[in-house]
C-alpha positions as CSV (number, residue, x, y, z in Angstrom):
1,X,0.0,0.0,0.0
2,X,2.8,2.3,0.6
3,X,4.7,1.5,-2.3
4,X,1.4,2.4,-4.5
5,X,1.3,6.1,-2.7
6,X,4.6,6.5,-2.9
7,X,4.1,5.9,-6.8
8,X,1.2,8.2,-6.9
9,X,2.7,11.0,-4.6
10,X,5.7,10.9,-7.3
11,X,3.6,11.5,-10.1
12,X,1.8,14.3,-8.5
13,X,5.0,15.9,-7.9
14,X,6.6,15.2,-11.6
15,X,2.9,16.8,-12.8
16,X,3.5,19.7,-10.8
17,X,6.7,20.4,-12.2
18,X,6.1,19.8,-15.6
19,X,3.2,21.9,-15.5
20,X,3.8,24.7,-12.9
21,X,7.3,26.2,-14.2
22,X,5.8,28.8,-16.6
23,X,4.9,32.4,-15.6
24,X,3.4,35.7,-16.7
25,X,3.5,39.0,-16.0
26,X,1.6,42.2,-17.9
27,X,0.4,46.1,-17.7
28,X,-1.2,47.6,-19.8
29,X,-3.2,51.0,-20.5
30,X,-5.5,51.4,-23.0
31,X,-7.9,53.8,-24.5
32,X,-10.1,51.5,-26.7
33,X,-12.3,54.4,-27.5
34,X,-9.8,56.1,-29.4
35,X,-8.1,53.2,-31.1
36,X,-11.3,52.0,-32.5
37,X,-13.1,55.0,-33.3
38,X,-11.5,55.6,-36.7
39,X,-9.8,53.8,-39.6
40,X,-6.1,53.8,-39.0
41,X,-2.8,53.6,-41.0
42,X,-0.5,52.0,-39.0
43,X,3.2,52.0,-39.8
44,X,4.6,49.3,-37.2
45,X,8.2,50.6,-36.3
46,X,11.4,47.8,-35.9
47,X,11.4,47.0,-32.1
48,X,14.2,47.9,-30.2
49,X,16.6,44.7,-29.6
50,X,17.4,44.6,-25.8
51,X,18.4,40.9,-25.9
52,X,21.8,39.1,-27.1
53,X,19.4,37.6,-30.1
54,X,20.7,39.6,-33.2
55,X,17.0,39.6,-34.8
56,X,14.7,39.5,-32.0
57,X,13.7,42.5,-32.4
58,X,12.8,42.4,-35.9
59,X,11.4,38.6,-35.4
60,X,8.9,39.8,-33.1
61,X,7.9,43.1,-35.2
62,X,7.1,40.6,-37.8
63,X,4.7,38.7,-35.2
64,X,3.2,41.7,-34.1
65,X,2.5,43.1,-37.8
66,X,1.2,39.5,-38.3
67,X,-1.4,39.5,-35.4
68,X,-2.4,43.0,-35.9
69,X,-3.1,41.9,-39.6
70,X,-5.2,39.2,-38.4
71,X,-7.3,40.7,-35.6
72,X,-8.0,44.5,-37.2
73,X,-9.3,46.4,-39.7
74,X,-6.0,48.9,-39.7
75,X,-4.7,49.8,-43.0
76,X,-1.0,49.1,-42.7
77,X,2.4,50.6,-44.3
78,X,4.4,47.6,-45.6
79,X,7.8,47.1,-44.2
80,X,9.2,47.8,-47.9
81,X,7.6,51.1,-48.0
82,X,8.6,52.2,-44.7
83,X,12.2,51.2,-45.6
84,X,12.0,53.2,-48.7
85,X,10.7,56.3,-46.8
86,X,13.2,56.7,-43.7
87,X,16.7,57.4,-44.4
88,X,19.9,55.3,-44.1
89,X,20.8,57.9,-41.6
90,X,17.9,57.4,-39.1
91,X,18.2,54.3,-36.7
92,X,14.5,52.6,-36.6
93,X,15.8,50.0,-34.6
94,X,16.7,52.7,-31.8
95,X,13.3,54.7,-31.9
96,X,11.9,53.9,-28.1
97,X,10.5,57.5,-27.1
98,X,7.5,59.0,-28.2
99,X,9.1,62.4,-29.6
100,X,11.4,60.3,-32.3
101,X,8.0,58.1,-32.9
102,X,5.9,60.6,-33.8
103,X,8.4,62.4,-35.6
104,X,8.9,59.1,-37.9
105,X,5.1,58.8,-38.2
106,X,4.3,62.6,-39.5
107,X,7.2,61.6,-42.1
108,X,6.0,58.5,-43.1
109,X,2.2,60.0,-43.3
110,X,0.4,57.7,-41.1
111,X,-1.7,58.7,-38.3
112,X,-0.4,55.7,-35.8
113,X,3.0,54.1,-35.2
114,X,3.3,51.2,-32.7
115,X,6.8,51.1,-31.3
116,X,8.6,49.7,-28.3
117,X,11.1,46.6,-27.5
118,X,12.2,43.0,-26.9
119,X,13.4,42.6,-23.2
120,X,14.0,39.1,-23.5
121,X,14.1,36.4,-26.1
122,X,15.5,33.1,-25.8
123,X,15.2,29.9,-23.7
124,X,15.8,30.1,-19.4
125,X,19.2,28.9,-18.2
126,X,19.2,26.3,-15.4
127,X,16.7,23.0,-14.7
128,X,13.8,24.8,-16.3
129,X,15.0,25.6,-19.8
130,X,11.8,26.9,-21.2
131,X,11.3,29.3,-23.6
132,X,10.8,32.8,-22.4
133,X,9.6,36.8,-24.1
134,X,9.1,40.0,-22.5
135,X,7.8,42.8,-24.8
136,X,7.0,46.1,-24.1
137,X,4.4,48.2,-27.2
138,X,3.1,51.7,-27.6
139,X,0.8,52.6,-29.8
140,X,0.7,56.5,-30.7
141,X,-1.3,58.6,-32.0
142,X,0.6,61.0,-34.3
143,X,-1.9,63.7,-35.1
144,X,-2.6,64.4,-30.9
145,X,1.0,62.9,-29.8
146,X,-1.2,60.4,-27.1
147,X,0.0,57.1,-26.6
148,X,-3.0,55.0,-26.6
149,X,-2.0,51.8,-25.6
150,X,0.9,50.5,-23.5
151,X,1.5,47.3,-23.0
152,X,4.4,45.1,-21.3
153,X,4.2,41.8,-20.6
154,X,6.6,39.0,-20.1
155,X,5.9,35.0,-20.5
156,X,8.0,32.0,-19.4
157,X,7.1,28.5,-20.9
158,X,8.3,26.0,-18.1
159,X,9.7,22.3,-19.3
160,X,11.3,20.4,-17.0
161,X,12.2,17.7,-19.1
162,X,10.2,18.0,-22.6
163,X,9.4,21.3,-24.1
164,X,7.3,21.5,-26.6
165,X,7.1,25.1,-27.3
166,X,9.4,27.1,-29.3
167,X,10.9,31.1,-28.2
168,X,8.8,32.0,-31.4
169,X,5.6,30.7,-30.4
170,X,5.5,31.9,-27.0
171,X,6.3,35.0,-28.4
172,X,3.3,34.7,-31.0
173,X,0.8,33.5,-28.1
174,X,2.1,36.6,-26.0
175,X,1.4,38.6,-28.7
176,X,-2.1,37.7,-30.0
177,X,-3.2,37.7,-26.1
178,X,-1.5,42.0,-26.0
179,X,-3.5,42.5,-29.0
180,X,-6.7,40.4,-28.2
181,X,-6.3,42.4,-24.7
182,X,-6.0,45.9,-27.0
183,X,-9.2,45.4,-29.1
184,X,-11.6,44.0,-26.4
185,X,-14.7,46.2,-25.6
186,X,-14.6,46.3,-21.7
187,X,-16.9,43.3,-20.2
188,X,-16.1,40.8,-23.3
């Protein structure tokens, strides 16, 4: 009889690692009013790269345009075009304060940018080796110069043993939750 709760009570505990090593954390502030009020031209800036991944920043950009694609009605500025618009000379992949954004999005012509940066992308050191994101977004309003959204959040993916999620899907999951989180009418 022991033997079989001792079995049991081992399996409980294996569960509870495999399943409880993953965290979350997020802020936000949003005006939802003002975001979905009008038809908007969105230009979706490089994110800064805060993380010793060369590309993260522009990986998760490219996730973000993605899910924005999917879950609005914003009319968008392709990456191409926004390339072809800014300068050599000015850094996109450095633009974190509202001043240089809307500065950028008055040149480009759009009446919103979406900016910000990758604080972590990559996979935990140690037992738990998950995969792990943290991303912080604006999204500004260049006409008024109001930041309408702000959003950080960070996930975790815990695996003790077996993982089964990649860096680029947590970060995709992280993101479609920011922007599901962005467009919901409050009490849905």
């Amino acid at each position: 009889m022991f033997k079989g709760l001792a079995a049991i009570g081992a399996g409980c505990v294996l569960v509870l690692l495999l399943s409880g090593c993953g965290g979350q954390y997020q802020q936000q502030r949003v005006d939802r009013d003002r975001i979905l009020g009008q038809q908007r031209y969105v230009a979706v800036l490089p994110l800064v790269n805060l993380t010793s991944h060369p590309e993260a920043g522009r990986i998760v950009g490219d996730l973000l345009a993605t899910e924005l694609y999917a879950a609005t009605s914003f009319k968008f500025l392709e990456r191409t075009e926004l390339v072809r618009q800014i300068s050599q000379e000015e850094d996109l992949e450095l633009v974190m304060d509202k001043a240089a954004a809307q500065q950028i999005g008055e040149k480009l012509g759009v009446d919103t940018v979406i900016y910000g940066s990758v604080g972590e992308y990559g996979y935990l050191r140690g037992l738990d080796q998950g995969p792990a994101v943290s991303v912080t977004l604006r999204l500004l309003d260049v006409p008024s110069g109001q930041v309408l959204w702000a959003a950080s959040r960070s996930e975790s993916d815990g695996c003790f043993a077996v993982c089964v999620n990649s860096v680029s899907e947590t970060a995709q999951r992280l993101l479609a939750s920011m922007v599901n989180d962005m467009l919901q009418t409050p009490g849905n």
